[in-house]
Backbone of each chain as ProteinMPNN parsed JSONL, in Angstrom:
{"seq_chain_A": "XXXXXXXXXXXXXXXXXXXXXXXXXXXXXXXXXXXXXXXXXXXXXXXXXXXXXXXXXXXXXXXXXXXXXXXXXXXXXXXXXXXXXXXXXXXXXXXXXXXXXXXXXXXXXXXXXXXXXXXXXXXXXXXXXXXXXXXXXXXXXX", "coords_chain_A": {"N_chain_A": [[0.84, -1.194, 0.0], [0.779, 2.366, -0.655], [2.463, 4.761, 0.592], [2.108, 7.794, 0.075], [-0.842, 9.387, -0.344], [-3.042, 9.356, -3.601], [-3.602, 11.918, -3.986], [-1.984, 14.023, -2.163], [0.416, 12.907, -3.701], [0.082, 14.405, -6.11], [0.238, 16.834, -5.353], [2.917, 17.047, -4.691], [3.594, 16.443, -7.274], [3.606, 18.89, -8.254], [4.73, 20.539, -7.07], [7.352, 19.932, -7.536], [7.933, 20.883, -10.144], [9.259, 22.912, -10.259], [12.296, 21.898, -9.592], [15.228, 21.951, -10.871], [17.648, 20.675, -11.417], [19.701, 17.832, -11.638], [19.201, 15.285, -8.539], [20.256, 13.228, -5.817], [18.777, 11.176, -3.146], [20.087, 9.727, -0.874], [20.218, 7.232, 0.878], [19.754, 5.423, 3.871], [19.825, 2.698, 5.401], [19.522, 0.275, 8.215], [18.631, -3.024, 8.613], [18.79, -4.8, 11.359], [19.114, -2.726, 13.113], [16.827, -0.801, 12.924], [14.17, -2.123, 11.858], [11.792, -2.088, 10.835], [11.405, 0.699, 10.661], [13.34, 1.487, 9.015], [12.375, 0.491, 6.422], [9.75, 1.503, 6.498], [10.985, 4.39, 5.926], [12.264, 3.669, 3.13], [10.866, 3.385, 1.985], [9.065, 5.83, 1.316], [10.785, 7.454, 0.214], [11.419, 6.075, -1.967], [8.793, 6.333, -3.445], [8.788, 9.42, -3.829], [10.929, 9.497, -5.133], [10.296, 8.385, -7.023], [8.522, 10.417, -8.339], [9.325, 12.008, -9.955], [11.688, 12.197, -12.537], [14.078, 12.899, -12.346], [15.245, 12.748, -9.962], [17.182, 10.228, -8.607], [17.838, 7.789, -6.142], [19.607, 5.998, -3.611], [20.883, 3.497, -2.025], [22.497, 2.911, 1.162], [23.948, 0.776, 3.205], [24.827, 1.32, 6.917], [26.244, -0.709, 8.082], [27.667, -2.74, 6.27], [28.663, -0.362, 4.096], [30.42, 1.306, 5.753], [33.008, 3.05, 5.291], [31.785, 5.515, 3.643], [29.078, 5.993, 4.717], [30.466, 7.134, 7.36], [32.034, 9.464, 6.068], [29.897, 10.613, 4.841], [29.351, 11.604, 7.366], [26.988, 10.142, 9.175], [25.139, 9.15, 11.486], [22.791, 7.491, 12.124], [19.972, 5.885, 11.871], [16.577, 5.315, 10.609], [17.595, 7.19, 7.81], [18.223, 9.833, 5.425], [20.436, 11.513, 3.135], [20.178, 14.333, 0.717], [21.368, 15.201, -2.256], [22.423, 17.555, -4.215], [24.431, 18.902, -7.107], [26.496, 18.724, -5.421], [27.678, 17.133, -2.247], [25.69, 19.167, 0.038], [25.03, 18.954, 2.3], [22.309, 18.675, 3.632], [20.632, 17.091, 5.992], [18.847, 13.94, 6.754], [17.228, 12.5, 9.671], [15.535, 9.662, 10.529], [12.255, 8.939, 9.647], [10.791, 11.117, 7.517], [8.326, 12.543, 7.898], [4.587, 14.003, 7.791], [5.46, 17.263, 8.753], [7.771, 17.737, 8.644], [8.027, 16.153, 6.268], [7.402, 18.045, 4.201], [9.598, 19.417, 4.368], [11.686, 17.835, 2.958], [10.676, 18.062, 0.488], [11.271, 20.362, 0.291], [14.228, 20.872, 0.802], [15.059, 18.762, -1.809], [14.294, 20.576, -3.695], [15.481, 22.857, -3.429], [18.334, 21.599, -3.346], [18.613, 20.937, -6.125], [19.0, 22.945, -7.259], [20.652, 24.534, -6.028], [20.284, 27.236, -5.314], [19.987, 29.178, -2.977], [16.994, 30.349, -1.254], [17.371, 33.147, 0.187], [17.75, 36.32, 1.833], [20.752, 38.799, 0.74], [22.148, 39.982, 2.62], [22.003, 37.943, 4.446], [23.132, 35.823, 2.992], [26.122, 36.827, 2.948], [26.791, 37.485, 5.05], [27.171, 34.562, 5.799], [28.938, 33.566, 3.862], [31.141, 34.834, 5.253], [31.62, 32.951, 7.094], [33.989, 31.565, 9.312], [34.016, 29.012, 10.403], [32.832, 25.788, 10.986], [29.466, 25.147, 10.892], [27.004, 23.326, 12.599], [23.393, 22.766, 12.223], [20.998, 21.368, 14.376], [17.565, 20.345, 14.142], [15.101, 19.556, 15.825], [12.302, 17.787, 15.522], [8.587, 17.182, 15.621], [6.572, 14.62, 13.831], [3.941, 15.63, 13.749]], "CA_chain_A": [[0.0, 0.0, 0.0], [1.569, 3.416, -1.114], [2.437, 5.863, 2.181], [1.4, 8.794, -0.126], [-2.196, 9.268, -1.085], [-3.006, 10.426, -5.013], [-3.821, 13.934, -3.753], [-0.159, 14.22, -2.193], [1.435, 12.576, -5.165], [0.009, 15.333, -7.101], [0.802, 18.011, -4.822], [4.301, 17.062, -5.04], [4.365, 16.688, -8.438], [3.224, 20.255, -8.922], [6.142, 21.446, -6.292], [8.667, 19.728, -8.398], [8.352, 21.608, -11.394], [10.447, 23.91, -9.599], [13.186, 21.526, -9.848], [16.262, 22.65, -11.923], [18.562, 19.619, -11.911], [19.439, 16.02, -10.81], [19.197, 15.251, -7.356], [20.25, 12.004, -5.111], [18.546, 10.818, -2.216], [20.715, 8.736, -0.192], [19.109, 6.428, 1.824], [20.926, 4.623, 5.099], [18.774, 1.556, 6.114], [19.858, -1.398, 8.941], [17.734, -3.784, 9.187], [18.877, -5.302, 12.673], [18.516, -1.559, 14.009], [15.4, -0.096, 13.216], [14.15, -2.404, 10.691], [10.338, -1.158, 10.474], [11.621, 2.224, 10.522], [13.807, 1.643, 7.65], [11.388, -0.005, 5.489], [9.146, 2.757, 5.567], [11.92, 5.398, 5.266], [12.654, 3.667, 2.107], [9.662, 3.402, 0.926], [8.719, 6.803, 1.169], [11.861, 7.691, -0.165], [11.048, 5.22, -3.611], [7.709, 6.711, -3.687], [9.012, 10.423, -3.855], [11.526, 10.116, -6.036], [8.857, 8.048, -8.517], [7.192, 11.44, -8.941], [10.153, 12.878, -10.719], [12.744, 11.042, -13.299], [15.357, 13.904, -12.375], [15.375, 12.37, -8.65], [17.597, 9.166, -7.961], [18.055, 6.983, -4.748], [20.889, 5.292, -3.516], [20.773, 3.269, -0.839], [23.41, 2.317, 1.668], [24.036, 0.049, 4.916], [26.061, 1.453, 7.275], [27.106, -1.512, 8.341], [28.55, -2.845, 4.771], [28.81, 1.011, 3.865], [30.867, 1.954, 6.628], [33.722, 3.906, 5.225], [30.635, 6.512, 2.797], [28.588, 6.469, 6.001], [31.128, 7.837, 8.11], [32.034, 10.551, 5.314], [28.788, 11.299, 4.935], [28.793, 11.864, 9.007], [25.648, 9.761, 9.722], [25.435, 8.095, 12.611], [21.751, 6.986, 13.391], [18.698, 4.908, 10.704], [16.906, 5.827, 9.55], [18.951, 8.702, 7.268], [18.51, 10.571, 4.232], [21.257, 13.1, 2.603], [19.721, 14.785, -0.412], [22.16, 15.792, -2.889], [22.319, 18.153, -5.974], [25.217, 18.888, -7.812], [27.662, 18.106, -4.632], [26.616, 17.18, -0.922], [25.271, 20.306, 0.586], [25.085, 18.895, 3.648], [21.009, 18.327, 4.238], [20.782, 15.431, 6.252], [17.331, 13.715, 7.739], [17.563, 11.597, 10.743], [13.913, 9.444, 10.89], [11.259, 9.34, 8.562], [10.245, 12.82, 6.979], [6.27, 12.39, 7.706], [4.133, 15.202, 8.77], [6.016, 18.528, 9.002], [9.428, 17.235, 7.784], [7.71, 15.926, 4.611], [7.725, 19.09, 3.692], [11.059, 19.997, 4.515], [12.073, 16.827, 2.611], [10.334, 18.28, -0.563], [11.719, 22.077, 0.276], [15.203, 20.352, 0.482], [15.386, 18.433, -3.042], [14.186, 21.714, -4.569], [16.705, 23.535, -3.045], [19.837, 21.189, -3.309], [18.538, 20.865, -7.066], [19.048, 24.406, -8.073], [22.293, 25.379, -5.391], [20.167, 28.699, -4.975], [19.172, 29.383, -1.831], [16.746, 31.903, -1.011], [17.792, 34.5, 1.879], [18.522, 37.367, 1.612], [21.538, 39.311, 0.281], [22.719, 40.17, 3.774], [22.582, 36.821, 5.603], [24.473, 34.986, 2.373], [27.459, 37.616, 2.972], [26.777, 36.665, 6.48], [27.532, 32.89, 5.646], [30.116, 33.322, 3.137], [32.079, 35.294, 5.823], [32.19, 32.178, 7.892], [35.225, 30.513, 9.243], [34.312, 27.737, 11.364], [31.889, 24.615, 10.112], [28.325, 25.24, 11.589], [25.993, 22.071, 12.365], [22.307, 22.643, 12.577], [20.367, 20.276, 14.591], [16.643, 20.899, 13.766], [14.088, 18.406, 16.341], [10.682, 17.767, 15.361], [7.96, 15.34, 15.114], [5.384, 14.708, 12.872], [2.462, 16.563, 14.171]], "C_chain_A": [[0.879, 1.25, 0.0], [1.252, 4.134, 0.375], [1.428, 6.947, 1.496], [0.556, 8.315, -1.163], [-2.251, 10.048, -2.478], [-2.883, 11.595, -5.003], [-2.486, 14.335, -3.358], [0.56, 14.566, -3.416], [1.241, 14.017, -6.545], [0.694, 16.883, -6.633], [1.977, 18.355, -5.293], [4.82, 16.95, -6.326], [4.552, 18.467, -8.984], [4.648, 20.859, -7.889], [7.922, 20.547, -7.188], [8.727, 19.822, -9.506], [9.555, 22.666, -11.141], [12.011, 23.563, -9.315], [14.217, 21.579, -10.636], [17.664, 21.335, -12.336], [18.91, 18.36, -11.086], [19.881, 16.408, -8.906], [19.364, 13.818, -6.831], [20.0, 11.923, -3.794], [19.2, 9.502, -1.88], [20.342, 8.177, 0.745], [20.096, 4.986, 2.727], [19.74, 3.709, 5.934], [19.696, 0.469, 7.013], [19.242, -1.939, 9.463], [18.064, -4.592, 10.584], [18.824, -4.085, 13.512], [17.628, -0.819, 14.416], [14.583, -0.794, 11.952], [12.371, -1.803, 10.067], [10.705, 0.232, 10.009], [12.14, 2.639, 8.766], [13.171, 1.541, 6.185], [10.298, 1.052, 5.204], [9.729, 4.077, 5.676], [11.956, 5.248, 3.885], [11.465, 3.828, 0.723], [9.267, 5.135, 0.533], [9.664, 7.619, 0.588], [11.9, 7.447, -1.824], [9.512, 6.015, -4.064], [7.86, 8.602, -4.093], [9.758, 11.156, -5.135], [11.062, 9.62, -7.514], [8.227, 8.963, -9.175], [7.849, 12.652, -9.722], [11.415, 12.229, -11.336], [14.555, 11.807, -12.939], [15.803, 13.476, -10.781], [16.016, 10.624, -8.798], [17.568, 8.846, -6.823], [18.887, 5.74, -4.929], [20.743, 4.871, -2.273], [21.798, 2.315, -0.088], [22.938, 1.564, 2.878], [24.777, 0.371, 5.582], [26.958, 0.418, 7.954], [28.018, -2.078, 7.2], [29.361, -1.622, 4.518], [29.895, 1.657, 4.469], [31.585, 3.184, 6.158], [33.047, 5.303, 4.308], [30.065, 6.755, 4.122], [29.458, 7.497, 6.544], [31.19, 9.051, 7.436], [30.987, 11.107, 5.333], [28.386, 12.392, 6.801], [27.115, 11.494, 9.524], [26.134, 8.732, 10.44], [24.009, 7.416, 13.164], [20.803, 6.066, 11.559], [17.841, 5.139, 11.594], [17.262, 6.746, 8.812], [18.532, 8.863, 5.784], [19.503, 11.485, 4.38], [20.423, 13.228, 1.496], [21.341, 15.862, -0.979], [22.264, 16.483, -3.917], [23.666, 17.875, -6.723], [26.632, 18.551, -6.635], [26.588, 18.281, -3.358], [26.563, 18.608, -0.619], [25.193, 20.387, 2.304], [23.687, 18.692, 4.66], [20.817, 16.633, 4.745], [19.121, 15.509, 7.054], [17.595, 12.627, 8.328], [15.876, 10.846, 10.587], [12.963, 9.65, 9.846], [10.592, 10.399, 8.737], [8.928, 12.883, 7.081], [6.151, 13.827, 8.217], [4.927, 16.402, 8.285], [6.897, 18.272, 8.439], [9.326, 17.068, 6.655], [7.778, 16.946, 3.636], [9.021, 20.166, 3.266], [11.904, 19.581, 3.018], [11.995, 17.305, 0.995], [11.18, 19.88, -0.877], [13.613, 21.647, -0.116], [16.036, 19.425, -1.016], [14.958, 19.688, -3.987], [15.452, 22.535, -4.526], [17.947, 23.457, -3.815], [19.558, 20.777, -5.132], [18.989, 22.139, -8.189], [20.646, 25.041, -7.675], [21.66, 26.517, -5.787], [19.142, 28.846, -3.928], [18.256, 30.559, -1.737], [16.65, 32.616, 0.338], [17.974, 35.628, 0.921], [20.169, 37.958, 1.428], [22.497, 39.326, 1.331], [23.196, 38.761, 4.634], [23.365, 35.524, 3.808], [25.771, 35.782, 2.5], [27.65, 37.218, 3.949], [27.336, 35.692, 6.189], [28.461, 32.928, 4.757], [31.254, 33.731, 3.325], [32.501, 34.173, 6.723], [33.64, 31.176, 8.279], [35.542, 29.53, 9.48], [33.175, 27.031, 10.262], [30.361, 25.169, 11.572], [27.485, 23.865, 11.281], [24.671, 22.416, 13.561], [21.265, 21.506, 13.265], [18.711, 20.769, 14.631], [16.008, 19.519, 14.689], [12.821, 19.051, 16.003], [9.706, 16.461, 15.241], [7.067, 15.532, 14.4], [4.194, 15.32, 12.694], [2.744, 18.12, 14.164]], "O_chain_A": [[1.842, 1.156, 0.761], [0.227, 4.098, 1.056], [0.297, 7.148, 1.94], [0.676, 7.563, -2.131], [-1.687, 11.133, -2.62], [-2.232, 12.302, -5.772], [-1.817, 14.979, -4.166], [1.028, 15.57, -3.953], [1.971, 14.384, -7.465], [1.354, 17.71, -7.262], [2.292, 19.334, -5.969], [5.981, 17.191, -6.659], [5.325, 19.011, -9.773], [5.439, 21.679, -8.355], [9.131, 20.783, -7.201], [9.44, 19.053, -10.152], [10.503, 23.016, -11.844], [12.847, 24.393, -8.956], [13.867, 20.849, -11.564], [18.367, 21.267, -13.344], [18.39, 18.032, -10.02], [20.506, 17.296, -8.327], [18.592, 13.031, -7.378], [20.808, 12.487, -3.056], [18.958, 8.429, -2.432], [20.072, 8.914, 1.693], [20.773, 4.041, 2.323], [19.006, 4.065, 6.856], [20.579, -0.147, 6.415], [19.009, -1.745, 10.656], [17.029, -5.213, 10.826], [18.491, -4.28, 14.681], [17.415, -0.296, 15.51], [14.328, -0.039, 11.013], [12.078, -1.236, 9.015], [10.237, 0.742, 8.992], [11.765, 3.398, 7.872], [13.367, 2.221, 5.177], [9.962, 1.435, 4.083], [8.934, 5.002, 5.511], [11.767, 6.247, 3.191], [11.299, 4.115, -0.462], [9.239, 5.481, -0.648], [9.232, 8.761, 0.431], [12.252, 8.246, -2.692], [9.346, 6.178, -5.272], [6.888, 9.05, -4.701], [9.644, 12.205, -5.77], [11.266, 10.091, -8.633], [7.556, 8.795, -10.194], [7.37, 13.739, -10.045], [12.196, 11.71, -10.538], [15.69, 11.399, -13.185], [16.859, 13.994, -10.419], [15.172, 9.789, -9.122], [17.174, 9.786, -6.133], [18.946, 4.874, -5.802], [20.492, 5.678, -1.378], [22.008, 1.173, -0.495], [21.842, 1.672, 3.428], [25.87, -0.091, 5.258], [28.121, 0.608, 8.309], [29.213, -1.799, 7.296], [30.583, -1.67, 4.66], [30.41, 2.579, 3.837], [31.103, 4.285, 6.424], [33.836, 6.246, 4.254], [30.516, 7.723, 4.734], [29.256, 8.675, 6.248], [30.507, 9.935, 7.952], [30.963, 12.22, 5.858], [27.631, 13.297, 7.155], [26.3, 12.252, 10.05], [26.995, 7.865, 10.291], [23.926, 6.907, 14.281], [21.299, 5.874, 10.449], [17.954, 5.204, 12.818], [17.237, 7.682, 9.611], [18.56, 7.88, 5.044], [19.629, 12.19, 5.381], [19.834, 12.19, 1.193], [22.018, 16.733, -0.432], [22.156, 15.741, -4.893], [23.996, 16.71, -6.945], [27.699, 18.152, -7.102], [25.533, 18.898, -3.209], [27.484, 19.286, -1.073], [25.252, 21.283, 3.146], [23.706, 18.583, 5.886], [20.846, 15.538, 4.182], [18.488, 16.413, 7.599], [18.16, 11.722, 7.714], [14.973, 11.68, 10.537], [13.015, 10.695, 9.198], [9.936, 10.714, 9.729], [8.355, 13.394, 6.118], [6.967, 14.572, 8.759], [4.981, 16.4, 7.055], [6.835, 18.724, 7.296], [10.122, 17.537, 5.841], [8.134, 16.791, 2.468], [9.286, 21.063, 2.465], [12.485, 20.334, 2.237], [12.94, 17.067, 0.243], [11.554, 20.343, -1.954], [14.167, 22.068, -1.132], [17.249, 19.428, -1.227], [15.409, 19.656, -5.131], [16.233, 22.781, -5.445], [18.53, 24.289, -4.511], [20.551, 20.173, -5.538], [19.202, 22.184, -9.4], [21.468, 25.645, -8.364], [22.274, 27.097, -6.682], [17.92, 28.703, -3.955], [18.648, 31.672, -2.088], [15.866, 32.497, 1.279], [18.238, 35.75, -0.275], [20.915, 37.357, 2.2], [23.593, 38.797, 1.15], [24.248, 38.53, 5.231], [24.043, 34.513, 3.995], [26.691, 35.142, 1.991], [28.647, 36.511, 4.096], [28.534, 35.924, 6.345], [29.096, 31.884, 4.909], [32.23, 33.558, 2.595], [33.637, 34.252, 7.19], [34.129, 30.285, 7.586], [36.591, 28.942, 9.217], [32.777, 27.463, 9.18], [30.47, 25.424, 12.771], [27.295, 23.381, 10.164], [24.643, 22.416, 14.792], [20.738, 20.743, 12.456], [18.603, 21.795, 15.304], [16.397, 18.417, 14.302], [12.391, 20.201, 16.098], [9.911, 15.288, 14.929], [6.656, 16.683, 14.252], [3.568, 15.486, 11.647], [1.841, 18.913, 14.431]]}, "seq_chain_B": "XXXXXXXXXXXXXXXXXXXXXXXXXXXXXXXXXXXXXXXXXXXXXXXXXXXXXXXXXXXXXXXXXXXXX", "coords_chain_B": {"N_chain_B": [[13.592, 24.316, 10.171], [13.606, 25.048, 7.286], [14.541, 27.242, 7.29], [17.137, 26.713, 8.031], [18.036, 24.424, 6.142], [18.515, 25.997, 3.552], [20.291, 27.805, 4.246], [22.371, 26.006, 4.532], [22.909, 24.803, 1.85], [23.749, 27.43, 1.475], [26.422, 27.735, 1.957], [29.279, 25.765, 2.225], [30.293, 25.561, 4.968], [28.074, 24.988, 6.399], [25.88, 22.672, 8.079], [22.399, 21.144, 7.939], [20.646, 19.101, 10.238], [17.423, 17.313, 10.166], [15.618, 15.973, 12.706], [13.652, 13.662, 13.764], [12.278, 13.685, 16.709], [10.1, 11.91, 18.045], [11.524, 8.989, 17.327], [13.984, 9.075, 18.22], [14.517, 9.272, 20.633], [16.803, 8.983, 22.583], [18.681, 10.74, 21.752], [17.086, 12.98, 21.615], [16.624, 13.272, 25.111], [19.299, 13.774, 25.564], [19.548, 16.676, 23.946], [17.597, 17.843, 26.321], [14.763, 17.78, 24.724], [11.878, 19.664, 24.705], [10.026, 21.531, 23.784], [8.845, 21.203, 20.179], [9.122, 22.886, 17.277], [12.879, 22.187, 17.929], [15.861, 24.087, 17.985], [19.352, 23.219, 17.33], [22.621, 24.631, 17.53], [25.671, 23.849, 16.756], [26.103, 22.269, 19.445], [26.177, 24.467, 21.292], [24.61, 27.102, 20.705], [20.683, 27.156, 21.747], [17.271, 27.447, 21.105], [14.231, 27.538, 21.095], [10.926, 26.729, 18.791], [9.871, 29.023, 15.308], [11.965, 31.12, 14.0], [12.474, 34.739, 12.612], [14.237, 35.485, 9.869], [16.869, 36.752, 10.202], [16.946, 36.868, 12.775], [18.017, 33.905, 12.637], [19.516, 33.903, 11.647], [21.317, 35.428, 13.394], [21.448, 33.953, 15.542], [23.008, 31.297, 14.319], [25.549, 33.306, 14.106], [26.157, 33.772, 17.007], [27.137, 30.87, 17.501], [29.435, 31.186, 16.406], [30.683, 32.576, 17.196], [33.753, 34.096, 19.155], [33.965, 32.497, 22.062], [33.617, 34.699, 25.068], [36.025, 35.893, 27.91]], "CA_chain_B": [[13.978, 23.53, 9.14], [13.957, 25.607, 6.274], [15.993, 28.097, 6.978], [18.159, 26.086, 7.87], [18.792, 23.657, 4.883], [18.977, 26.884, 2.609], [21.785, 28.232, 4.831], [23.368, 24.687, 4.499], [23.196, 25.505, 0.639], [24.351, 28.693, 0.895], [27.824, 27.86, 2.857], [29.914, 24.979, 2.899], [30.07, 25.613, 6.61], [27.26, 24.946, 7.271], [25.181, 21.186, 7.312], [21.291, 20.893, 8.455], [20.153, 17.85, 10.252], [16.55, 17.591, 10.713], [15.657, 14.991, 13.298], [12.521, 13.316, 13.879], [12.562, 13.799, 17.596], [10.068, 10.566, 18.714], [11.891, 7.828, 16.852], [15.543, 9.244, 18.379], [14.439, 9.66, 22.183], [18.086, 9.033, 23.583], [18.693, 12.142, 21.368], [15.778, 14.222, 22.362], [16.865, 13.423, 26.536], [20.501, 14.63, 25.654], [19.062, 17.522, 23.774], [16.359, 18.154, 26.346], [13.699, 18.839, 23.831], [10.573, 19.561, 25.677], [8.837, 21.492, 22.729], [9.401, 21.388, 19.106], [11.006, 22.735, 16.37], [14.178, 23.034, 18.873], [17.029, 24.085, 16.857], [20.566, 23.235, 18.336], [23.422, 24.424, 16.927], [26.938, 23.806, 16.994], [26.064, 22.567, 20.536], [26.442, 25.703, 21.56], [22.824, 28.13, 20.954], [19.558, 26.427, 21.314], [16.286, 28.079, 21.037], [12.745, 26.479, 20.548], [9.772, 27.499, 18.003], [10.509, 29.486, 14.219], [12.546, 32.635, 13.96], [12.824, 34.981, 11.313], [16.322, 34.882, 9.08], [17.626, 37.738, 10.57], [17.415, 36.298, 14.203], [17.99, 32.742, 13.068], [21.336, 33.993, 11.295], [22.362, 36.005, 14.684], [21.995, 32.551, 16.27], [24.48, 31.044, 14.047], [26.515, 33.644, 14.223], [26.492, 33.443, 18.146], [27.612, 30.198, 17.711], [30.428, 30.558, 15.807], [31.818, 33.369, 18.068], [34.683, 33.152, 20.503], [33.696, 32.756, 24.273], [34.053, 35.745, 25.672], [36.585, 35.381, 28.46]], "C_chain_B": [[14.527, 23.987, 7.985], [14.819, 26.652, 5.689], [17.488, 27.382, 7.244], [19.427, 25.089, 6.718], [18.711, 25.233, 3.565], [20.084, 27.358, 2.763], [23.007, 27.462, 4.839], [23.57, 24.813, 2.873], [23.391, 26.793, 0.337], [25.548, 28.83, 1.002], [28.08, 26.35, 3.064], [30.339, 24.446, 4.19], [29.207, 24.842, 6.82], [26.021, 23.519, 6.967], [23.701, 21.899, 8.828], [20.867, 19.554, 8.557], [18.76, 18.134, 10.786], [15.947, 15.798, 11.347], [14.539, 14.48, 13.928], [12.484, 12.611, 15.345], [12.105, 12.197, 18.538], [10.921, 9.243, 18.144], [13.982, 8.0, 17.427], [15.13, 9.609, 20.126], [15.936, 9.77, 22.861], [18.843, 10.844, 23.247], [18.128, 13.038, 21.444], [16.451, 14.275, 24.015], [18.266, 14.23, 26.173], [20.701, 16.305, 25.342], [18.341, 18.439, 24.255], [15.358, 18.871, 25.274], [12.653, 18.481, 24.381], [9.468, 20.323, 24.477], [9.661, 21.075, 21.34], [8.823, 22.305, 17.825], [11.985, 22.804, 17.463], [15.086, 22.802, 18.112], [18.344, 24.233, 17.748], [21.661, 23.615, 17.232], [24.994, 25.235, 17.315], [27.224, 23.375, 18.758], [26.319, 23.227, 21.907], [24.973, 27.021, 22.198], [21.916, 27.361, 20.844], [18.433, 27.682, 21.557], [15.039, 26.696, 20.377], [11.871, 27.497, 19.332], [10.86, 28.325, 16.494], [11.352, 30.666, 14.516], [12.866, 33.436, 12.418], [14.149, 34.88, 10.844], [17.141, 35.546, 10.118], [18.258, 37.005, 12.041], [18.026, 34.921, 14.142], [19.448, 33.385, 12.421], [22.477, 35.044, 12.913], [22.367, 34.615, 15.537], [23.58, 32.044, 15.809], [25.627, 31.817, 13.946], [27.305, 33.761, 15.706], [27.226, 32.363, 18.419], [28.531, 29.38, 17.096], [31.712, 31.682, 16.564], [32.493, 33.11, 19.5], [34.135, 33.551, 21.423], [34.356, 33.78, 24.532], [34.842, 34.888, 27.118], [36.748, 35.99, 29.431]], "O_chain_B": [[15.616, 23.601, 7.559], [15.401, 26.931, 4.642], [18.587, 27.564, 6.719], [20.643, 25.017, 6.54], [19.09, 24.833, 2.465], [20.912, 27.463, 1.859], [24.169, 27.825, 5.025], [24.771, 24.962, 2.647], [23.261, 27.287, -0.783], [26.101, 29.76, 0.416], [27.389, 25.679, 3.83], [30.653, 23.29, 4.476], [29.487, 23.854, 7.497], [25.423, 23.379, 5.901], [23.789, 22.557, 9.865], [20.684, 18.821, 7.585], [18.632, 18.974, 11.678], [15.884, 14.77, 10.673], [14.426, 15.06, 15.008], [12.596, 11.39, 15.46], [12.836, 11.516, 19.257], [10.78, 8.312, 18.936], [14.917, 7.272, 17.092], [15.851, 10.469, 20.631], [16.146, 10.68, 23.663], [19.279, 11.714, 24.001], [18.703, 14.121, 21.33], [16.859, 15.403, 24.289], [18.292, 15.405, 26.541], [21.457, 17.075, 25.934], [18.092, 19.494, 23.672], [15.203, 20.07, 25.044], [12.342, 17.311, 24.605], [8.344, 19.869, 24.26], [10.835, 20.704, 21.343], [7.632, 22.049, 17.651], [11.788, 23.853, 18.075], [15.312, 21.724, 17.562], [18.482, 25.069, 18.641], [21.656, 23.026, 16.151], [25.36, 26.315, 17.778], [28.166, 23.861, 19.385], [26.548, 22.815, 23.044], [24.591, 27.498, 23.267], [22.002, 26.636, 19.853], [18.747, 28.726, 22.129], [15.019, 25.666, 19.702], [12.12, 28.674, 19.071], [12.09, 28.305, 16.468], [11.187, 31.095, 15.658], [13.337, 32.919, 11.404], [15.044, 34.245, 11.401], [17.98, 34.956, 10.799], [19.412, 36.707, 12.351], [18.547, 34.49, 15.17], [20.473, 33.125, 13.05], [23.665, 35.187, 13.203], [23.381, 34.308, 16.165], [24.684, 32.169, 16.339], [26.699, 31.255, 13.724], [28.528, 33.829, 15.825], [28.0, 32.445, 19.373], [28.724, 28.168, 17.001], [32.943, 31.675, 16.542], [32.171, 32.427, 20.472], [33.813, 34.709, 21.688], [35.56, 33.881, 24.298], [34.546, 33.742, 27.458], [37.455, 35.538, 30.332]]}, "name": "protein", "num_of_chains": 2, "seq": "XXXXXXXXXXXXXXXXXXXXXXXXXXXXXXXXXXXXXXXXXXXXXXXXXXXXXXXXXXXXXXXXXXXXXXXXXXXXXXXXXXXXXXXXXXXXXXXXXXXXXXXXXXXXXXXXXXXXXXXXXXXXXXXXXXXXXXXXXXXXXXXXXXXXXXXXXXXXXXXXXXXXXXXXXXXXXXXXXXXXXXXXXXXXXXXXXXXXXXXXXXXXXXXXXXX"}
């Protein structure tokens, strides 16, 4: 049975016209860790990027995987990175339902184009930076 | 969330993890997250709920500046 309902599927197709170029969803499943979890990570993951031919998925183990995992810096399943033209650095810890789903969709638009939109001021901001910044964003589905 | 992964594509610096707080509980207790969105970063500034750019970029910039001493 499909996670997302027709009405979704359409939604999202209509938000990924806005898509500008290939994108890879990387997908970190272990089945002896969270194996329900993973299964419908992946699914929803296969089902997403079905609704656009410009969207791949790649899916690792970090146990096999190890030495990409690590690079990547993921440490938990289930895990998406979304990638455009190089990692960017969007990572999802947990399946994207609810509130995140959205993110999930805001994020392959994004990392598809490499043009963020902010303002003028806070990219000078960020392109003055010297250190590495890591966002941790909690939420749940509701 | 969102400002965040744009800011993660705007700067090599800078990565967005967004973390689906019930399915990571050991990470929510270390985090205390009692509401959500709670945005942590550089475990350094936290704050709960949205913020506009302006304030969410004086976060990260709080928490890329040196400890006062």
């Amino acid at each position: 049975m499909p996670i997302l309902a027709e009405r979704d599927q359409d939604a999202v197709r209509k938000e990924f016209q806005r898509i500008e170029g290939p994108v890879k969803l990387v997908v970190f499943s272990q089945e002896l860790v969270a194996g329900d979890l993973c299964r419908q990570n992946e699914q929803l993951v296969r089902e997403v990027a079905a609704l656009d031919d410009r969207i791949t998925v790649e899916l690792l183990n970090p146990a096999i995987d190890r030495e990409r995992t690590e690079a990547y810096g993921v440490d938990q399943v289930p895990a998406i990175v979304v990638e455009g033209a190089r990692d960017y650095g969007l990572r999802f810890f947990g399946i994207p339902s609810g509130y995140e789903f959205s993110n999930l969709i805001d994020a392959i638009i994004v990392a598809s184009s490499g043009e963020p939109a902010l303002s003028e001021a806070t990219r000078t901001a960020l392109a003055g930076l010297t250190d590495d910044v890591h966002i941790k964003v909690f939420s749940t589905p509701t | 969330m969102r400002l965040a992964q744009h800011m993660a594509v705007a700067s090599d610096r800078v990565t967005a993890t967004a973390i689906e707080a019930t399915e990571f509980p050991d990470l929510s207790r270390a985090y205390r997250v009692m509401a959500v969105p709670k945005i942590v970063i550089n475990d350094r500034v936290e704050f709960e709920g949205a913020l506009p750019e302006g304030q969410f970029l004086d976060a990260v910039l709080r928490a890329v500046a040196p400890t006062a001493s």
